[in-house]
C-alpha positions in Angstrom: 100.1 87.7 116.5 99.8 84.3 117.7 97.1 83.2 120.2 97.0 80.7 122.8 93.3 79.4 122.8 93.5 77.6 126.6 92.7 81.3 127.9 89.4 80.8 126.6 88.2 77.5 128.0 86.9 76.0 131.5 84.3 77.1 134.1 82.4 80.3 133.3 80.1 82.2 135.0 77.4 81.2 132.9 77.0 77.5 134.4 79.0 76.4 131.4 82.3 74.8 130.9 83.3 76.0 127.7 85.8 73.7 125.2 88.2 74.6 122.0 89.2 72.0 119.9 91.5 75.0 118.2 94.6 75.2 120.6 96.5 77.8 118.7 95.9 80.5 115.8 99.1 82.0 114.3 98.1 85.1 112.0 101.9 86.7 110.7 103.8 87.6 107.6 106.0 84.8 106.8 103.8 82.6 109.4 103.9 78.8 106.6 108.0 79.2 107.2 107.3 77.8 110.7 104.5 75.5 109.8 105.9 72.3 110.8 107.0 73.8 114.3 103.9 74.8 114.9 102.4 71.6 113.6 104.7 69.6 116.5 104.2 72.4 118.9 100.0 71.1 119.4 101.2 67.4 118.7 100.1 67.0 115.6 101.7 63.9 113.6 101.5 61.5 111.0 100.5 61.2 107.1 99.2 64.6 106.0 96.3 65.1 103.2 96.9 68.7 101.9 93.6 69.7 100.2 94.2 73.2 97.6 91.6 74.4 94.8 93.4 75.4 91.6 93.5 78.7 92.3 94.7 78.2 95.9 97.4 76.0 94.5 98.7 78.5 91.7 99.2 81.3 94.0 102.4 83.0 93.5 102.6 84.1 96.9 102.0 80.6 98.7 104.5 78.6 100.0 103.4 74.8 100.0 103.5 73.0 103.1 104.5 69.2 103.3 102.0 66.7 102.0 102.3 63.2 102.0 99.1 63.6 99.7 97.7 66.5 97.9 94.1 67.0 96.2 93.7 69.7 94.0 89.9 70.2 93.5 88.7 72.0 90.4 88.3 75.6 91.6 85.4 76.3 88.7 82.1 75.7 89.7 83.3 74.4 93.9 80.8 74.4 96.3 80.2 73.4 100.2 78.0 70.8 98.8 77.6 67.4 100.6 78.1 65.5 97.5 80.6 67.0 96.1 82.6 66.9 99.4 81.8 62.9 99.5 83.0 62.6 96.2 86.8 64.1 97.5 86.7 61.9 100.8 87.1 59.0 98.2 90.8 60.0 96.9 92.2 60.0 100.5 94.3 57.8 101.6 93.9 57.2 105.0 95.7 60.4 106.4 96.5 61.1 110.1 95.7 64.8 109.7 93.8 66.8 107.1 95.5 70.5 106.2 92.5 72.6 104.1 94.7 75.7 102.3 92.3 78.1 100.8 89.0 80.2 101.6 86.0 79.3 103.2 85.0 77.0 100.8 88.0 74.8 101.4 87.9 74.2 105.1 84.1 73.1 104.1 86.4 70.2 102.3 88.6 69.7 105.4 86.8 69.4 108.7 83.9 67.8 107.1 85.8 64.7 106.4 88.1 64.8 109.7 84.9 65.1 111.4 83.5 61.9 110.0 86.9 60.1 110.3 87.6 61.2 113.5 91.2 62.6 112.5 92.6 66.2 113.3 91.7 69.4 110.9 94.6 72.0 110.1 93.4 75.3 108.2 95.7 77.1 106.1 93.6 80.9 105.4 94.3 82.6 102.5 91.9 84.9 102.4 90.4 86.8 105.5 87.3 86.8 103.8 85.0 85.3 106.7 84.8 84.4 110.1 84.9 80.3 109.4 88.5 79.1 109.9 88.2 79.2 113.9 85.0 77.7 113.7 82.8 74.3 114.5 80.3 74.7 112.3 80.0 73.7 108.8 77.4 75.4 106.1 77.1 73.3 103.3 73.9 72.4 100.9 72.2 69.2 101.7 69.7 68.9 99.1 69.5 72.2 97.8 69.0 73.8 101.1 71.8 75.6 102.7 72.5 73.8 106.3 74.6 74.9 109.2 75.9 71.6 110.9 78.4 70.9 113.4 81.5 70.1 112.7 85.4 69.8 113.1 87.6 72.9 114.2 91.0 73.4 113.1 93.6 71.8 115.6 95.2 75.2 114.3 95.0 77.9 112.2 98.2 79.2 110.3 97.4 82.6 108.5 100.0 83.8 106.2 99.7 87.7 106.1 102.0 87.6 103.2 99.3 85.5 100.8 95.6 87.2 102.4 97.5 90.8 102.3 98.0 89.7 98.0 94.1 88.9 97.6 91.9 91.6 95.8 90.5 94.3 98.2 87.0 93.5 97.5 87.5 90.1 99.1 88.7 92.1 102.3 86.0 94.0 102.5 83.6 90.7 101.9 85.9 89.3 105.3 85.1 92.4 107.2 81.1 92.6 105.9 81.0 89.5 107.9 82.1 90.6 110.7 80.1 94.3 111.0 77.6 91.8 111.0 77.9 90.9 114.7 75.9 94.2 115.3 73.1 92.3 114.1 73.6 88.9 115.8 74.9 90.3 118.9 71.4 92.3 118.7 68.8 89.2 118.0 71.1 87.2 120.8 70.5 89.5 123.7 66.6 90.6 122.6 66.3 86.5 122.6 67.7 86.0 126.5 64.9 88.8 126.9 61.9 87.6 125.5 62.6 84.4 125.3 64.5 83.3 128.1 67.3 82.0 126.0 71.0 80.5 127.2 73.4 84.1 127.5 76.9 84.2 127.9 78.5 87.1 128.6 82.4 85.8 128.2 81.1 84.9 124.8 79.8 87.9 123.7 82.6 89.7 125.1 85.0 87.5 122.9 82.1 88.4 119.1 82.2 92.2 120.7 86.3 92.4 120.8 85.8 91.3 117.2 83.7 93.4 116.3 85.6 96.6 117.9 88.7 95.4 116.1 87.1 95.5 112.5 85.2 98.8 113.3 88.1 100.7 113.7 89.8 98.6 110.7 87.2 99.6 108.6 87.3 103.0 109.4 90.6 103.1 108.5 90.1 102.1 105.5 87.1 104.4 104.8 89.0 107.5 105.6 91.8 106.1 103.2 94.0 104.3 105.3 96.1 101.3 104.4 94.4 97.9 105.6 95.4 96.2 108.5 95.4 92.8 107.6 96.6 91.5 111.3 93.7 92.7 112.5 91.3 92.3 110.5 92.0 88.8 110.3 92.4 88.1 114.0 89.3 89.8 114.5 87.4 86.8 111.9 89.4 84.4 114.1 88.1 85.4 117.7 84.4 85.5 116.1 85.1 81.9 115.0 86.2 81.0 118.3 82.6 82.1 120.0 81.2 79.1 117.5 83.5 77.0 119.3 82.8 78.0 122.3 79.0 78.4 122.8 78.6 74.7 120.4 76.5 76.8 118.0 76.7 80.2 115.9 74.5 82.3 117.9 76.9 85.2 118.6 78.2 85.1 115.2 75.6 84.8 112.9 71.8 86.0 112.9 68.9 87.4 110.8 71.9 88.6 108.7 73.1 85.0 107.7 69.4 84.0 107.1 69.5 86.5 104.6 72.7 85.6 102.9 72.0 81.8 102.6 68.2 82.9 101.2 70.9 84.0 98.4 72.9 81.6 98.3 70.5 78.9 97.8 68.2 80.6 95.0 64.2 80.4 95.5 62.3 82.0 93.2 63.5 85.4 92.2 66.8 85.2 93.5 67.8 82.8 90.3 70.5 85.3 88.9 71.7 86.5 92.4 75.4 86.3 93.4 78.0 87.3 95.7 80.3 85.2 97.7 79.2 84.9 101.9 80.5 88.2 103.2 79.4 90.3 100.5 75.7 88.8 101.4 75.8 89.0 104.8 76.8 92.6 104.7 74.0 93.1 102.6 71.6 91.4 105.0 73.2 93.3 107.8 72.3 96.8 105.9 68.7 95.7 105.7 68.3 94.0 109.3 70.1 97.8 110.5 66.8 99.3 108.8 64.2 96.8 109.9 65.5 97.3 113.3 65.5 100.9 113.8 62.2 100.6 111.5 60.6 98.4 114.3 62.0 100.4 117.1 60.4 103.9 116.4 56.8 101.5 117.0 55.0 100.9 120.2 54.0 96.8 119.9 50.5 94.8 121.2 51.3 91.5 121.9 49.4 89.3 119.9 49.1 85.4 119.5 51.6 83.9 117.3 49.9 82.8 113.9 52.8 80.9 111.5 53.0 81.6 107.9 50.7 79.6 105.5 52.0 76.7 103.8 50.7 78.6 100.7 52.9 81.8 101.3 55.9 79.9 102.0 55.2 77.7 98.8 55.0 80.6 96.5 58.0 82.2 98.4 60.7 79.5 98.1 59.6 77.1 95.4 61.3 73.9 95.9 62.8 74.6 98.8 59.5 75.0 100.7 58.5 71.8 102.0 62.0 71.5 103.7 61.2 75.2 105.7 57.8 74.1 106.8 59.9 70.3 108.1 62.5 72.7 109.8 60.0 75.2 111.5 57.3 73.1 112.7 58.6 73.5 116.6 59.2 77.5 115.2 60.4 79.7 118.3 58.0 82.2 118.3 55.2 80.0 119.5 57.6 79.1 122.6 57.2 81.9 124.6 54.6 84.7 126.0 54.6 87.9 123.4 53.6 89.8 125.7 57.5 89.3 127.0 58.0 92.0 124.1 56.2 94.6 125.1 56.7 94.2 128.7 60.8 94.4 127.6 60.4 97.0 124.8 62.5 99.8 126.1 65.3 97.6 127.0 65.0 96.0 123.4 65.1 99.9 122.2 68.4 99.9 124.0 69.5 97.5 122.2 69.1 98.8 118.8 69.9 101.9 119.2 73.8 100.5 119.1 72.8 99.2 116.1 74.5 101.9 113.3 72.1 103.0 110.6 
């Protein structure tokens, strides 16, 4: 399946003139034999940097593309951390294009430093194990609290079916936790337009609810037994990617759900010994937002002045990581707007969640 992203871009109905920096996303078997054609079919030219992790780089089934330099990072103990990514910017050597080949973590290490040299990013997935590779935004760890910036999309994605249809199964099902998880943000997107009068687009939630459709029916496939469909499911992580692109920001694709998952990821207090790579905590998160949803609906609200969180609570909640939360939620949201907007749009809100699986 090969996509041409112009369909996506220009006017819309929403008052917006929507962009893609990602012209075109190839997801076939035998799709890095055509690399270089593709690479000259956007226009892309000039000294490649090819960045691999050691794993990445040792795969059996990966067929390396033309590098006029290659970094191979240590895959033990790799992060999306700023410093560490700083650190690899110093070995290039003035490439013309950057080509990231591996998971998530790995286009972290690409389109972080094309951004900030202004160059092209190519991504090379080889794992459909999230919904990143189409999209603008980076999450990295800027001083030990997990940040979504952004960033530089992939010029163009080139998936491999032959290498992600190789990876362990549980790292499928991590690509398509991430991606059930729309049920959530797609939820906390339209109750914001509701309440709180907050930018919709409907071409955009169109393009995370075609995602979403794909992978439901992928994964219950695969529930009742079925062989995976790797095309799809992949495709389906690289048209949520696009609605990053698309709306500047990661509202359609990620909510309450991610919150959860980088909580994890970034280890207050309690969480010391947790684990689990992104999908496998956003599906998590998505399981207990499905709860607290359906929890909340059976309710009948009173609107009520906001009151933020003590300083206190938040302190003894997220250790060192609380002064930063109390900096980043100063202008918080929920003081923005009326709460009686809730109750007054409660039944619609009901609507909402009762798509919301339990």
């Amino acid at each position: 399946m090969i996509l041409d992203c112009s369909k996506y871009v220009g006017p819309c109905r929403c008052g917006r003139e929507h962009t893609l920096e990602t012209k075109k996303v190839v997801v076939e078997y035998n799709a890095l034999d055509k690399f270089d054609q593709y690479m000259d079919e956007v226009g892309l030219s000039g000294k490649r940097a090819v960045i691999y992790d050691t794993n990445t780089y040792n795969l059996p089934t990966l067929r390396h593309v033309r590098a006029d330099q290659e970094i191979v990072l240590n895959a033990e103990g790799l992060h999306s951390e700023k410093g560490m990514i700083e650190d690899m910017m110093r070995q290039l050597d003035h490439p013309d294009v950057i080509v990231a080949v591996g998971s998530g973590t790995i286009m972290d290490f690409g389109r972080y430093p094309a951004y900030h040299l202004g160059i092209p990013f190519v991504a090379v997935p080889t794992l459909a194990s999230s919904d990143g590779f189409t999209a603008n935004i980076c999450s990295i760890i800027i001083d030990g609290q997990k940040k979504s910036i952004p960033m530089q999309a992939a010029a163009l994605v080139v998936c491999d079916l032959n290498v992600v249809s190789g990876a362990p199964l549980w790292l499928t099902v991590s690509g398509i936790s991430d991606i059930l998880a729309k049920y959530i943000s797609l939820a906390d997107w339209k109750i914001a337009r509701l309440v709180a009068g907050e930018y919709y687009c409907e071409r955009v939630a169109a393009l995370a609810q075609e995602a979403l459709d794909m992978m439901i029916s992928c994964a219950d496939t695969l529930r009742r037994g079925g062989a995976p469909d790797f095309e799809a499911m992949t495709m389906a992580q690289m048209l949520s990617g696009l609605t990053m692109q698309l709306l500047g920001n990661s509202r359609a694709a990620s909510g309450a759900e991610h919150l959860i998952a980088h909580l994890i990821e970034m280890k207050p207090p309690r969480f010391e010994n947790a684990h689990g790579i992104h999908g496998e905590c956003v599906g998590v998160g998505t399981v207990l937002c499905a709860a607290e949803y359906r929890r909340m609906a059976r309710k009948t609200p009173k609107a009520r002045p906001f009151e933020p969180l003590s300083g206190g609570w938040i302190r003894e909640k997220f250790g060192y990581l609380a002064e930063c939360i109390i900096e980043e939620n100063k202008n918080d949201v929920l003081a923005s707007f009326e709460p009686q907007n809730i109750v007054d749009n409660w039944q619609a809100i009901r609507d909402i969640v009762s798509a919301i699986p339990p």
